[in-house]
gemmi code that builds the backbone of each chain (N, CA, C; Angstrom):
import gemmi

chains = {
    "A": [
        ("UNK", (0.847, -1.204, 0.000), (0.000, 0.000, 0.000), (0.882, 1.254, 0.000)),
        ("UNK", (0.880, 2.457, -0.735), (1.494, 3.803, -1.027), (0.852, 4.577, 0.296)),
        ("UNK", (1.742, 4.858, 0.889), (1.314, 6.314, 1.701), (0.941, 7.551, 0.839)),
        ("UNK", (-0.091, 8.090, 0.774), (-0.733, 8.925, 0.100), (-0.583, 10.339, 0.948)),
        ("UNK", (0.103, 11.552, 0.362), (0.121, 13.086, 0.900), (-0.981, 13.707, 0.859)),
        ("UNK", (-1.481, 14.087, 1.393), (-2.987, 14.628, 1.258), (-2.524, 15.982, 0.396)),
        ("UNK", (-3.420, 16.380, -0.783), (-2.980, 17.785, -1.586), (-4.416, 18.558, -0.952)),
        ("UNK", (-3.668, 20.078, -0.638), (-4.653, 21.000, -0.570), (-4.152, 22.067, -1.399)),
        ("UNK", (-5.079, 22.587, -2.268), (-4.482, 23.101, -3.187), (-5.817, 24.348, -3.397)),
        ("UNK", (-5.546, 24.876, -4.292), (-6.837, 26.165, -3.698), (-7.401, 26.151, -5.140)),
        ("UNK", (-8.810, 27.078, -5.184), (-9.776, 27.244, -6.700), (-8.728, 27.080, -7.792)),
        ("UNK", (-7.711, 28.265, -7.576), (-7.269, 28.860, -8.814), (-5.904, 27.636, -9.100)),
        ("UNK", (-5.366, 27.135, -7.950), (-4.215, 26.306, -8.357), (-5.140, 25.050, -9.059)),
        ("UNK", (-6.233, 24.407, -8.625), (-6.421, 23.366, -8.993), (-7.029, 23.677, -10.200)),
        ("UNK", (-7.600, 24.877, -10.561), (-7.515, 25.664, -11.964), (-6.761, 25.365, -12.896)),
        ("UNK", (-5.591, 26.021, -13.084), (-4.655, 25.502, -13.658), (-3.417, 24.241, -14.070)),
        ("UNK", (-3.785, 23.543, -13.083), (-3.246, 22.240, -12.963), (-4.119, 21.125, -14.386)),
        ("UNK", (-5.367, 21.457, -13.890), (-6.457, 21.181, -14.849), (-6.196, 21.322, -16.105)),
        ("UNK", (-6.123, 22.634, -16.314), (-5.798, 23.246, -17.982), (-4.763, 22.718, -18.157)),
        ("UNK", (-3.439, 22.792, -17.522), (-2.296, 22.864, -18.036), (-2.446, 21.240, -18.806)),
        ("UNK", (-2.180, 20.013, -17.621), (-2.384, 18.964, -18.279), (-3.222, 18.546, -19.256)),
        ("UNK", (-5.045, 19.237, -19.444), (-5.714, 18.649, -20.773), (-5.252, 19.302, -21.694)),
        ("UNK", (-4.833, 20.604, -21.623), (-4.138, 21.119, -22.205), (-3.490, 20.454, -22.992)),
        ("UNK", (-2.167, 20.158, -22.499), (-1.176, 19.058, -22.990), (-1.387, 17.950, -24.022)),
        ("UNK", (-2.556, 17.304, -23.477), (-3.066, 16.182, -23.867), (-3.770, 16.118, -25.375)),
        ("UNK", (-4.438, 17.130, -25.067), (-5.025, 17.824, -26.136), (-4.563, 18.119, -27.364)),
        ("UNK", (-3.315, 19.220, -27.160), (-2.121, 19.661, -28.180), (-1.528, 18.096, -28.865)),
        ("UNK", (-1.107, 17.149, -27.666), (-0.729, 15.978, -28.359), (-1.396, 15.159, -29.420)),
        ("UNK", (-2.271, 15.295, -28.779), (-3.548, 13.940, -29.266), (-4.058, 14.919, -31.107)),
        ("UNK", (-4.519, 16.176, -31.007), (-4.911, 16.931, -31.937), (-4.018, 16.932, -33.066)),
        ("UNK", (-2.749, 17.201, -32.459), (-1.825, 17.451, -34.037), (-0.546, 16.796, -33.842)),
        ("UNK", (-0.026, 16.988, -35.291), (1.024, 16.179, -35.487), (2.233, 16.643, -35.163)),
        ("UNK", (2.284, 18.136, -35.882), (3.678, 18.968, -36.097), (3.560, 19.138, -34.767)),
        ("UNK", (5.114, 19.280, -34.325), (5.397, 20.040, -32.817), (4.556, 21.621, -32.371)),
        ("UNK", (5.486, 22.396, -33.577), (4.965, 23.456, -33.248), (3.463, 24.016, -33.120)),
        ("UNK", (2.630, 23.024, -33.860), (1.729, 23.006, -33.539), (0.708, 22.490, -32.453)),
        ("UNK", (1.142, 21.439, -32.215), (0.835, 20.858, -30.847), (1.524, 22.105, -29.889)),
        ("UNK", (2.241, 22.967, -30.155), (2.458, 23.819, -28.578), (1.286, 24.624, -29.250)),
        ("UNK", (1.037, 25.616, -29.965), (0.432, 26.201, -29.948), (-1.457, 26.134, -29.850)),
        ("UNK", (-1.727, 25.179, -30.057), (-2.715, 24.214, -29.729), (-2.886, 23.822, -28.411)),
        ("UNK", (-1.832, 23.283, -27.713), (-2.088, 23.091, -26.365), (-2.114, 24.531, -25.640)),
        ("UNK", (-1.613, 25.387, -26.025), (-1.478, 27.191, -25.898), (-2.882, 27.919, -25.823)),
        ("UNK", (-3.109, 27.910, -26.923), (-4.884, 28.051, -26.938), (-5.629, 27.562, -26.131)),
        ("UNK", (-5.426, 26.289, -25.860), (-6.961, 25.439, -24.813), (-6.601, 26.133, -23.465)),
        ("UNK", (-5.351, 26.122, -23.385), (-4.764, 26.523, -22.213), (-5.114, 27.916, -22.228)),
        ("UNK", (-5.098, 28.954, -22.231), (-5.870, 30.228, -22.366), (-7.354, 29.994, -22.430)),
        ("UNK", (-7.583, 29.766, -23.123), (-9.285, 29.517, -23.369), (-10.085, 28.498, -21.974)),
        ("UNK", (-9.239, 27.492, -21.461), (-9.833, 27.065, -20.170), (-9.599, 28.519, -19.257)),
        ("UNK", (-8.545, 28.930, -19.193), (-8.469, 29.569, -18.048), (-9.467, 30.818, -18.105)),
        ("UNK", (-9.718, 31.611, -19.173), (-10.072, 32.852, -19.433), (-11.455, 32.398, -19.183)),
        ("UNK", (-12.228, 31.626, -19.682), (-13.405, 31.053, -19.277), (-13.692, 30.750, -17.897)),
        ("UNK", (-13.085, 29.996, -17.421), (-13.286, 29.329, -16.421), (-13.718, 30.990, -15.278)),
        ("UNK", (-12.201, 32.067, -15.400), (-12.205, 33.156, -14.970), (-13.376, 34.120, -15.227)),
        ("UNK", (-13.918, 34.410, -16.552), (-15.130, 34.674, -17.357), (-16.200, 34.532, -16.575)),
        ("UNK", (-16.507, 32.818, -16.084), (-17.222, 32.877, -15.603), (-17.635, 32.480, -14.054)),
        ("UNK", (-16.528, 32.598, -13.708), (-16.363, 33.257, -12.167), (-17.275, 34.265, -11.731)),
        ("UNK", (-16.507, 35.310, -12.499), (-17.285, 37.246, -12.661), (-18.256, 37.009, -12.976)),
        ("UNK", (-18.849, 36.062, -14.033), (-20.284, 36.342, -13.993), (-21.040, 35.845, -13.035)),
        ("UNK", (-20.941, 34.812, -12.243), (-21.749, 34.331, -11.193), (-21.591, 34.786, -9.882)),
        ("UNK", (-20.583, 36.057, -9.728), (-19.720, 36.422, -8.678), (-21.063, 37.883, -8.124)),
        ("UNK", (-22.155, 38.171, -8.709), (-23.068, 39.147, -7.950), (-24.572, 37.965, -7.760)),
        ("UNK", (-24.316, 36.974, -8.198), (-25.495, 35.835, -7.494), (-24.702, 34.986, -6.406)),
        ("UNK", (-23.668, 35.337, -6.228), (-22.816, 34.209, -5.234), (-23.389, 34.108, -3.803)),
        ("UNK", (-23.834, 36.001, -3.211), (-24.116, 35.686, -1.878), (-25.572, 36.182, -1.908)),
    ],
    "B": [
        ("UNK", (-12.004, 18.804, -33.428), (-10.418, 18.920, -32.869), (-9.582, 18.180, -33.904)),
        ("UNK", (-9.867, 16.913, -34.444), (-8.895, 16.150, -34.980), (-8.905, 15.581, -36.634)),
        ("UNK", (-8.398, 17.098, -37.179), (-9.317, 16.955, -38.790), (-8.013, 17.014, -39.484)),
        ("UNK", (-7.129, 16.151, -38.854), (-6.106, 15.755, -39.928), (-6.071, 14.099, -40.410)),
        ("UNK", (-6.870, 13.981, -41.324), (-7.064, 12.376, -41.589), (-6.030, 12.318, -42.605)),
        ("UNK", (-5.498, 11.003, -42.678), (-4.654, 10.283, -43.764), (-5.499, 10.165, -44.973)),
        ("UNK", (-6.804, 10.195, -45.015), (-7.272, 10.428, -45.900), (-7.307, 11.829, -47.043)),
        ("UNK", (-7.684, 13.017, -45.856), (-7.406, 14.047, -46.613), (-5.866, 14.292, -46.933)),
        ("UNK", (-4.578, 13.608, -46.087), (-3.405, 14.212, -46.478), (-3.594, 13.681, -47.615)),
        ("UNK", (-4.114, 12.159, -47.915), (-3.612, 11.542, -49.279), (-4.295, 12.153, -50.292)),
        ("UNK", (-5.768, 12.776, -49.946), (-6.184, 13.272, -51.228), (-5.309, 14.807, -51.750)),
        ("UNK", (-4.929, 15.696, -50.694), (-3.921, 16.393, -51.116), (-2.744, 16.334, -51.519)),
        ("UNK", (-2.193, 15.109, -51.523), (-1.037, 14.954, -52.177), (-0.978, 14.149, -52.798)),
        ("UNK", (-2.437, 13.960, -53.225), (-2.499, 12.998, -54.954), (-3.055, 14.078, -55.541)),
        ("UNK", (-3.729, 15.215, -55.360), (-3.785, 16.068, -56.122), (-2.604, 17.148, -56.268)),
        ("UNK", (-1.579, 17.056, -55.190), (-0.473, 18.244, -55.901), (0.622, 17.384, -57.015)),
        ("UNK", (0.343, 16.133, -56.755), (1.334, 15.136, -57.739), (0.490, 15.702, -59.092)),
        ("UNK", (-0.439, 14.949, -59.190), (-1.410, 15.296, -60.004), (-1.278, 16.618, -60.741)),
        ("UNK", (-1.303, 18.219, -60.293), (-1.288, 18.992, -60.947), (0.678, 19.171, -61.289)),
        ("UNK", (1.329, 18.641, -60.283), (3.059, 18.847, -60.723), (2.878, 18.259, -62.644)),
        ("UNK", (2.160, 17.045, -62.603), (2.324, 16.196, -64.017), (1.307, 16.260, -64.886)),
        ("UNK", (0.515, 17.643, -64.563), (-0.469, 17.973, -65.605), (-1.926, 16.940, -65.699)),
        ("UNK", (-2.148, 15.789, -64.789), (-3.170, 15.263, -64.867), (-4.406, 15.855, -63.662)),
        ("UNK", (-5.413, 15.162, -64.333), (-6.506, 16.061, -63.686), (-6.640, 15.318, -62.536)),
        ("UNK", (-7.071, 16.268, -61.212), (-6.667, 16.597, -59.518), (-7.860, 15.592, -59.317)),
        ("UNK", (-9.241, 15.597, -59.863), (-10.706, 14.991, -59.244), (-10.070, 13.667, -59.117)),
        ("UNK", (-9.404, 12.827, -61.088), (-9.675, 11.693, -61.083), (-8.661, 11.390, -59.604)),
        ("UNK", (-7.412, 11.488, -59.649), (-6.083, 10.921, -59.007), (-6.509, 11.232, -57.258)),
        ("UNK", (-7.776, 12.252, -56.880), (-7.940, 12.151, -55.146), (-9.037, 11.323, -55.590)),
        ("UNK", (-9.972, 10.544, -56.847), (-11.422, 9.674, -56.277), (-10.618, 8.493, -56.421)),
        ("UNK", (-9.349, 7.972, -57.400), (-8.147, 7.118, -56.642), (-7.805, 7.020, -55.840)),
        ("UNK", (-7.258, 8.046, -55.151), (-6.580, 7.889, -53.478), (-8.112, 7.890, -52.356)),
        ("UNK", (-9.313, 8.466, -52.288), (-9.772, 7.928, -51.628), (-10.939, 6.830, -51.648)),
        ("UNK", (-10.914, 5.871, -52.789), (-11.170, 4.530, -52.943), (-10.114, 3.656, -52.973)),
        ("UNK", (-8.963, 3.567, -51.997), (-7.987, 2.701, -52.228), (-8.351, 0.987, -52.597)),
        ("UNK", (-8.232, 0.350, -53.119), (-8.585, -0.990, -53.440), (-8.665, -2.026, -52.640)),
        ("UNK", (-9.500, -2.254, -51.736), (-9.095, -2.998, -49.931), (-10.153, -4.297, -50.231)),
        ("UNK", (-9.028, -5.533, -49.726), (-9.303, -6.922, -49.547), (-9.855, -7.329, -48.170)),
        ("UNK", (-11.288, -7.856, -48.289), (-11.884, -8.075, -47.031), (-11.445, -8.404, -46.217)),
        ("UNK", (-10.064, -9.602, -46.550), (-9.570, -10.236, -44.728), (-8.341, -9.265, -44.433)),
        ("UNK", (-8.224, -8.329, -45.290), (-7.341, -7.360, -44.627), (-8.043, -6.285, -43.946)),
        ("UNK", (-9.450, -5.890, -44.113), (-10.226, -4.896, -43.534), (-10.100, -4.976, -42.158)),
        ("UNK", (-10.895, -7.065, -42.613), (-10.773, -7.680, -40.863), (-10.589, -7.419, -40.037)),
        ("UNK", (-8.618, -7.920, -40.527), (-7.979, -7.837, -39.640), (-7.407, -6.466, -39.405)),
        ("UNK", (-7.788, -5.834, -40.109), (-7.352, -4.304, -39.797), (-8.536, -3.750, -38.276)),
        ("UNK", (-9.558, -4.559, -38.330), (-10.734, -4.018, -37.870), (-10.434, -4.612, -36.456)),
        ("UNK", (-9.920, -5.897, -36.275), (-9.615, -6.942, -34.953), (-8.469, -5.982, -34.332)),
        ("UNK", (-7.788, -5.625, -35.136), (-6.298, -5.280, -34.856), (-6.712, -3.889, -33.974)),
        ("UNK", (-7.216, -2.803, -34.520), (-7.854, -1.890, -34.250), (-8.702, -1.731, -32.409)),
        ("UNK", (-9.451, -3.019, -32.496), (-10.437, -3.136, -31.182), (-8.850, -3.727, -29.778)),
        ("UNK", (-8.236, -4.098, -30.798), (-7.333, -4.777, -29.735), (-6.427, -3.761, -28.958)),
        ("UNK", (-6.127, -3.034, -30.044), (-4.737, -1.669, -29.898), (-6.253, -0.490, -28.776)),
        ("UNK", (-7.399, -0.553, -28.967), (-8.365, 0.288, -28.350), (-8.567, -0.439, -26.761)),
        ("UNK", (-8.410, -1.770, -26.528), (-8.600, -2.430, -25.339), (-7.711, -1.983, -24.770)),
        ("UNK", (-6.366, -2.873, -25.102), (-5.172, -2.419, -24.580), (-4.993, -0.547, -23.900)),
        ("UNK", (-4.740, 0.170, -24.853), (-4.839, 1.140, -24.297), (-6.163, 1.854, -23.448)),
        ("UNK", (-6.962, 1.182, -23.268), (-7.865, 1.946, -22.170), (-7.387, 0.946, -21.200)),
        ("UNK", (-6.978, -0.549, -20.596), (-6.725, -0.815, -19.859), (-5.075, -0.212, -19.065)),
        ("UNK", (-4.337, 0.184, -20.187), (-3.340, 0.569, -19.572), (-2.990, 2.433, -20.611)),
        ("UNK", (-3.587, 3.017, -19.957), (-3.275, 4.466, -20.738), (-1.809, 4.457, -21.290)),
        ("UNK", (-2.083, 4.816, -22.927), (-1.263, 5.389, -23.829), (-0.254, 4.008, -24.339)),
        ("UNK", (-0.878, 2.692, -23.974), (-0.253, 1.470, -24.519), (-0.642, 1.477, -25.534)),
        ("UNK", (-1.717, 1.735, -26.295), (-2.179, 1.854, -27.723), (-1.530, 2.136, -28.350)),
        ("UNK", (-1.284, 3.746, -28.033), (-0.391, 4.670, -29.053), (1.143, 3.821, -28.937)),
        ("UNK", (1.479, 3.547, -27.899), (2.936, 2.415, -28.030), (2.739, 1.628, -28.701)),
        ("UNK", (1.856, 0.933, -29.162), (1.711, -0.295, -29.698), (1.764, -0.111, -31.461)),
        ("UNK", (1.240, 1.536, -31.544), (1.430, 2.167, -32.901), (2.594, 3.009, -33.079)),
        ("UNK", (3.578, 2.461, -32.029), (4.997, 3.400, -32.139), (4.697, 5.002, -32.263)),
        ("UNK", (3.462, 5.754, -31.625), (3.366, 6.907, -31.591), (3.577, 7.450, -30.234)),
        ("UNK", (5.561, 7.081, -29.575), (5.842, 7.176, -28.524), (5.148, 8.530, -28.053)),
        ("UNK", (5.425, 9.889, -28.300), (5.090, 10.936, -27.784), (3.373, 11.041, -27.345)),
        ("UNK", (2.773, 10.317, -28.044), (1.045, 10.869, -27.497), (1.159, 9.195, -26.113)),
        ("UNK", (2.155, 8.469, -26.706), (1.944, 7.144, -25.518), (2.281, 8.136, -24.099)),
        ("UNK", (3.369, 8.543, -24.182), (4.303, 8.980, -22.873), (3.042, 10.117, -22.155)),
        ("UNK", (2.147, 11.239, -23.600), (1.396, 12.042, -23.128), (0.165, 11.635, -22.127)),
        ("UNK", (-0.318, 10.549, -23.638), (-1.497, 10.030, -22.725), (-1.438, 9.610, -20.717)),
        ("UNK", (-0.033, 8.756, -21.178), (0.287, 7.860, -19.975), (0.370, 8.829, -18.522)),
        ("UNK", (0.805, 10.209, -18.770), (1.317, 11.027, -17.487), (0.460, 11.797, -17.528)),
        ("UNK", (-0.335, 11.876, -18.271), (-1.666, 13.367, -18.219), (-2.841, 11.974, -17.433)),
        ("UNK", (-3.349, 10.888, -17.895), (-3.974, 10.016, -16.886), (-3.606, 9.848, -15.685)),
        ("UNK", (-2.376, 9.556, -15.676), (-1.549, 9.122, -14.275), (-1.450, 10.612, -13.425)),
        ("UNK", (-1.003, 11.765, -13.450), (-0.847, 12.696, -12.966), (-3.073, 12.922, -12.901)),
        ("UNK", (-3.604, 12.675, -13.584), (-4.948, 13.335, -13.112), (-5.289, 12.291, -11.675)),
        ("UNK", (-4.940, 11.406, -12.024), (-5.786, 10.418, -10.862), (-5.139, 10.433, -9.760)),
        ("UNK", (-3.615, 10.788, -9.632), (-2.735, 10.695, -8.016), (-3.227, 12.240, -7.790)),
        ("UNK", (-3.640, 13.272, -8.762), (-4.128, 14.626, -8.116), (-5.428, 13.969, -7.245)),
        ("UNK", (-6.115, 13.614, -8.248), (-7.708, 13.289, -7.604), (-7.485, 12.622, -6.437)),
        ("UNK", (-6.808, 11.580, -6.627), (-6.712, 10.804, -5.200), (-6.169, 11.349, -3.844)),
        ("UNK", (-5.216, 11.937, -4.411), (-4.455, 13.173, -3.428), (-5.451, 14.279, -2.582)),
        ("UNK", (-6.273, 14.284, -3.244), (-7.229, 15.854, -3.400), (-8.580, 14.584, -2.392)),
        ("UNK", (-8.479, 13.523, -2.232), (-9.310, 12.521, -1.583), (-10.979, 12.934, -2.346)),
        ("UNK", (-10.329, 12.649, -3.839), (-11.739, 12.893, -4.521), (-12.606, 11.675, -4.602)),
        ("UNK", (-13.957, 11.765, -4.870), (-14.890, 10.558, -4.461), (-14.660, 9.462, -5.757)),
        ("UNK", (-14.348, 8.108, -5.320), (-13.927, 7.538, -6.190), (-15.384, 6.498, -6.281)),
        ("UNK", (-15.916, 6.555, -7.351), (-17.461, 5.772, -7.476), (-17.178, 4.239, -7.830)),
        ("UNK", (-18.300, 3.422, -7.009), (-17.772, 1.778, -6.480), (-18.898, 1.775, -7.463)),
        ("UNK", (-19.286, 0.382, -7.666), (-20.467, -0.504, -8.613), (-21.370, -0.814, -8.085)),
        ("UNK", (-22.348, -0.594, -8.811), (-24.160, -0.229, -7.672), (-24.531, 0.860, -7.503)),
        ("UNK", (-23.893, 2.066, -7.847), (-24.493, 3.096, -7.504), (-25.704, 3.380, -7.373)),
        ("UNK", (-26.383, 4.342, -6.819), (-28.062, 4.246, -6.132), (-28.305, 4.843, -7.400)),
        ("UNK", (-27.993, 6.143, -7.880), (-28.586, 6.826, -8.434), (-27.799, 6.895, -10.106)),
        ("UNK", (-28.510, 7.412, -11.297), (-27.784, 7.894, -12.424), (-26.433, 8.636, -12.592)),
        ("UNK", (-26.112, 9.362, -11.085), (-24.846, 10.115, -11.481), (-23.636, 9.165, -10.624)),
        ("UNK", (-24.512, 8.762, -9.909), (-23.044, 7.541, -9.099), (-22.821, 6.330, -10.285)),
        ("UNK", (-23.820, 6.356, -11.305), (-23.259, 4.839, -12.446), (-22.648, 5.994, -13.014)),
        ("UNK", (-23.033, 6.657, -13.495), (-22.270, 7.946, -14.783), (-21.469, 8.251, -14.007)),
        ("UNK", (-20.741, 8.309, -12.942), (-19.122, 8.877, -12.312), (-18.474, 7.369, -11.992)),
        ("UNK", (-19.076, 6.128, -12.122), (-18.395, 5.026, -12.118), (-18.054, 4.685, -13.444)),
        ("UNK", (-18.887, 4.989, -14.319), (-18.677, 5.125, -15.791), (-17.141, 5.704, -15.714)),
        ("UNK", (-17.462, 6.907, -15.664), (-16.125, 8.108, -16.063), (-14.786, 7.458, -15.396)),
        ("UNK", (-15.577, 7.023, -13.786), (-13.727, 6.625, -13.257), (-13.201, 5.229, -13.745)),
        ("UNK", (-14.197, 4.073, -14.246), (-13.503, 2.960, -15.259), (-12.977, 3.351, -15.905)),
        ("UNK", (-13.462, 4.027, -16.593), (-12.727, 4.872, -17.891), (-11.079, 4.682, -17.824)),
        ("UNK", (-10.551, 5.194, -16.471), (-8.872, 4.952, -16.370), (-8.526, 3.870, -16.653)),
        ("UNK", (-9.139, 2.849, -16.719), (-8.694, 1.567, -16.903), (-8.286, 0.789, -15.189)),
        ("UNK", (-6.670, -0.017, -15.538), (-6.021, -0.411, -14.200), (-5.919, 0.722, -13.564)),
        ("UNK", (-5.659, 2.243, -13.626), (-5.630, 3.297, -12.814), (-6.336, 3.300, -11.696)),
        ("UNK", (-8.028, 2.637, -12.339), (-9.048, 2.788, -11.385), (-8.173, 2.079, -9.991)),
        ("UNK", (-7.894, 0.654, -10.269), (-7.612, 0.105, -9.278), (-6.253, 0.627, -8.723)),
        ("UNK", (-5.684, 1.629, -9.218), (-4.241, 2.216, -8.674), (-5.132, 3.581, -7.333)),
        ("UNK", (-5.855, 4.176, -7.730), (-6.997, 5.053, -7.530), (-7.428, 4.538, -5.821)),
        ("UNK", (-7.278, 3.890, -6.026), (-8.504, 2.906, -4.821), (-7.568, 2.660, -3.951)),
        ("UNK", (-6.526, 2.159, -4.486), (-5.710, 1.624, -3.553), (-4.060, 2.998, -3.108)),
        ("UNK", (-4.533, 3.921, -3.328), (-4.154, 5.654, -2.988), (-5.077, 6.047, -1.908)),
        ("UNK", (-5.905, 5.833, -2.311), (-7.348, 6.470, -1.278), (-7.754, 5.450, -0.193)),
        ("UNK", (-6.443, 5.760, 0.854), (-6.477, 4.681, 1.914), (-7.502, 5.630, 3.246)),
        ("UNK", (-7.699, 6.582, 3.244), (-8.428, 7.290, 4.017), (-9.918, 7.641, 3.619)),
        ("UNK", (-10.333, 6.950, 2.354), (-11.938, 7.668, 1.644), (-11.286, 8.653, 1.142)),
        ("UNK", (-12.975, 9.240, 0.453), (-12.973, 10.598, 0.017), (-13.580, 11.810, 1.180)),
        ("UNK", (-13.635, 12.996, 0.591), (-14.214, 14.044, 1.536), (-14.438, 14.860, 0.770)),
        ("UNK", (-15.201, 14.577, 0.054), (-16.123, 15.867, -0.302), (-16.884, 17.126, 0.360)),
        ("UNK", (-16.825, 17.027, 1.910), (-16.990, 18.015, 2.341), (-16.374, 19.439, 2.294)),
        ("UNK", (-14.920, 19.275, 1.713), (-13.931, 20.549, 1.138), (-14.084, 20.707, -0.303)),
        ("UNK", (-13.946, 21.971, -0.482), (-13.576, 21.843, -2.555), (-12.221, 21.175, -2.483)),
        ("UNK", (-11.657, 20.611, -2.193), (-10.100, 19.777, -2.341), (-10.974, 18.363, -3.258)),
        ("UNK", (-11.930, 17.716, -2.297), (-12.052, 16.546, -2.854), (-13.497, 16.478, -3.528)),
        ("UNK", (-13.892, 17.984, -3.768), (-15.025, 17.715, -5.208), (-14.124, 18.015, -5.959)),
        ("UNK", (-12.816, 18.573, -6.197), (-12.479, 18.939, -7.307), (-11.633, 17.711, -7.642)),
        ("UNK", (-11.289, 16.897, -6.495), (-10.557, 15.761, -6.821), (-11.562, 14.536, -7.749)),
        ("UNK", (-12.892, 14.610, -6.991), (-13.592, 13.710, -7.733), (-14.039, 14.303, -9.532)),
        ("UNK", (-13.586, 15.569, -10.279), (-13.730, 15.666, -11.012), (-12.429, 15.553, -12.186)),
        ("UNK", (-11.411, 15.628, -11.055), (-10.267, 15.271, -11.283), (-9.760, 13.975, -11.898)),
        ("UNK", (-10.423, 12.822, -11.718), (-10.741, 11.634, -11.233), (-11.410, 11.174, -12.788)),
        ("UNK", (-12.563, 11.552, -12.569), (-13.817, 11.392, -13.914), (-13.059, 11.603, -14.999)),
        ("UNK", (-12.524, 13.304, -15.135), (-11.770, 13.425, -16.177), (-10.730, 12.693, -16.635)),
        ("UNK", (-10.013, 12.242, -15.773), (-8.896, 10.975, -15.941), (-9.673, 9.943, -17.033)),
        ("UNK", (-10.540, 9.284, -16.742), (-11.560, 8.543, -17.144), (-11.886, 8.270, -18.573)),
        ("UNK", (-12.571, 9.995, -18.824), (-12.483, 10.339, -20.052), (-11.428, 10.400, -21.172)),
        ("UNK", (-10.698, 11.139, -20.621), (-9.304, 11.762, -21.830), (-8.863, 10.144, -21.946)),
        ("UNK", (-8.659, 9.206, -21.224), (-8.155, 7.806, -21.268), (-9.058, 7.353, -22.601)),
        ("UNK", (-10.329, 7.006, -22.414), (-11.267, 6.671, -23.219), (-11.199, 7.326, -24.317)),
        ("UNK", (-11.023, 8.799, -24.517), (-10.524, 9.747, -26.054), (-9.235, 9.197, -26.442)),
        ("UNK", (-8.474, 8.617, -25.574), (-7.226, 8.179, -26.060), (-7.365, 7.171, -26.496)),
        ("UNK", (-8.047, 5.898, -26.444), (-8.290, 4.935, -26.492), (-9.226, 5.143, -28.098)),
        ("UNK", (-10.104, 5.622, -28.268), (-10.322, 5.740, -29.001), (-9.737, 6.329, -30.571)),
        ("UNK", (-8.722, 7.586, -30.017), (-7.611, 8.041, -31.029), (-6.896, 6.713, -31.372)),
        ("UNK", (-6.357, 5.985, -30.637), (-5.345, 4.938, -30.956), (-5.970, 4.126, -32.322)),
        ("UNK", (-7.560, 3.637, -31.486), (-8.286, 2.700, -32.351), (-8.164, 3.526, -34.201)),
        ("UNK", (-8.897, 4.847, -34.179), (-9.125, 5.114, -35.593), (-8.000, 5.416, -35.645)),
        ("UNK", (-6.446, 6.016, -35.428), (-5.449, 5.711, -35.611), (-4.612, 4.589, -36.461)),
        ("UNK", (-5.035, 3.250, -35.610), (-4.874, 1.767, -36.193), (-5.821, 1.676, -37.784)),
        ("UNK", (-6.688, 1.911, -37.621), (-7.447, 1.733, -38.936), (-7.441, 2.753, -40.049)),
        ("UNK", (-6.239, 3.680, -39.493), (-5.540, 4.660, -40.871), (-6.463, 5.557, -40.973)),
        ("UNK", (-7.509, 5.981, -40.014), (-8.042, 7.463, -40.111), (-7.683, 8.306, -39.771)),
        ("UNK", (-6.965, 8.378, -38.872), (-5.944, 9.394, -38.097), (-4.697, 9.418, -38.145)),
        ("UNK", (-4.138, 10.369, -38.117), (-2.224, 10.320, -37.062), (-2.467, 11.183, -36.263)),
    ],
}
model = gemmi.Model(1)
for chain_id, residues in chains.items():
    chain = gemmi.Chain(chain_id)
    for i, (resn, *xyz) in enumerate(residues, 1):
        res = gemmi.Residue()
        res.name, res.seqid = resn, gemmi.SeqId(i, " ")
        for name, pos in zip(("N", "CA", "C"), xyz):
            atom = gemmi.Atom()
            atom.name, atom.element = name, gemmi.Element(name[0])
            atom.pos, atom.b_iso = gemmi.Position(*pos), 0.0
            res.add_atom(atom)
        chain.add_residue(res)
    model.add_chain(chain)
structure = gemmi.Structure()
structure.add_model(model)
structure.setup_entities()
């Protein structure tokens, strides 16, 4: 059995942890050329985050 | 997302051959995409295919190894593996068999999905989950998603194998 570290990690880190890796995955899996796979994984990666942030603010005057 | 088929490369580069040597572009791409295919090679193209799709959902990114497409193997393999020791880490809810309701089969759905992970998953999460913090709802989505992208991988490999993809 693995001793397991408990992670506490906050909204915005587990935010980006998120993106970064489908991110990744994404860029890989989608294209062939390198440079394109970065820039591809570049995009999702912006586009999760800016969204995700997007719509934060919008639900952020029904929150309380 | 994934609209680079071997099909269209071949019809584009039976039509730039094609116009380099002055013959006409329609006939030489309705050549390249009717290639001339023998049923027990479909077959076994088709067996071969479900097998390289098993394999890699039981063990993320063995597919793509199995199609020597080391870089999406190594991707698949550490973007699954890194989602599920987060989730598990994060003591996200890991869904058992029986669930009561539609979303406990649909999140047992998602966390099979990892394949053997699941059972790597389970046996990480020596304390339960706790969903009472956002640590371990975000772990249990953490988790699901693992699930998925495995299963998209699994599936890339398959139409991969059967020459629809790279």
């Amino acid at each position: 059995m693995i001793a397991m570290v408990p992670l506490h990690l906050s909204h915005f880190q587990s935010l980006l942890l998120f993106a970064v890796i489908i991110s990744l995955a994404f860029g890989t899996l989608g294209r062939r050329d390198p440079l394109e796979r970065l820039k591809y994984a570049a995009w999702s990666f912006a586009m999760f985050v800016l969204v995700a942030v997007a719509l934060g603010w919008l639900m952020y005057p029904v929150s309380r | 997302m994934f609209d680079d088929t071997i099909e269209n490369k071949a019809a584009n580069d039976a039509a730039a051959a094609a116009s380099a040597e002055n013959i006409d572009p329609a006939a030489s791409v309705h050549e390249a995409q009717a290639p001339e295919e023998h049923p027990i090679h479909t077959t076994a193209y088709d067996f071969r295919a479900i097998a390289i799709a098993i394999t890699g959902w039981i063990l993320p990114g063995f597919g793509h190894a199995l199609l020597r497409m080391w870089g999406r193997a190594v991707t698949v393999f550490l973007a699954v593996g890194f989602l599920v020791y987060l989730g598990a880490g994060m003591r996200g809810n890991l869904f058992a068999p029986g669930g009561e309701d539609a979303f406990a089969r649909l999140g047992y759905a998602a966390d099979l999905g990892t394949g053997s992970f699941y059972f790597i998953a389970r046996s990480l999460e020596t304390s339960g989950a706790d969903v009472s913090h956002a640590d371990g709802d975000y772990g249990t989505r953490f988790l699901a998603t693992a699930g998925v992208l495995n299963l998209l991988a699994a599936l890339h490999a398959y139409e991969a194998a059967r020459r629809r993809k790279a």
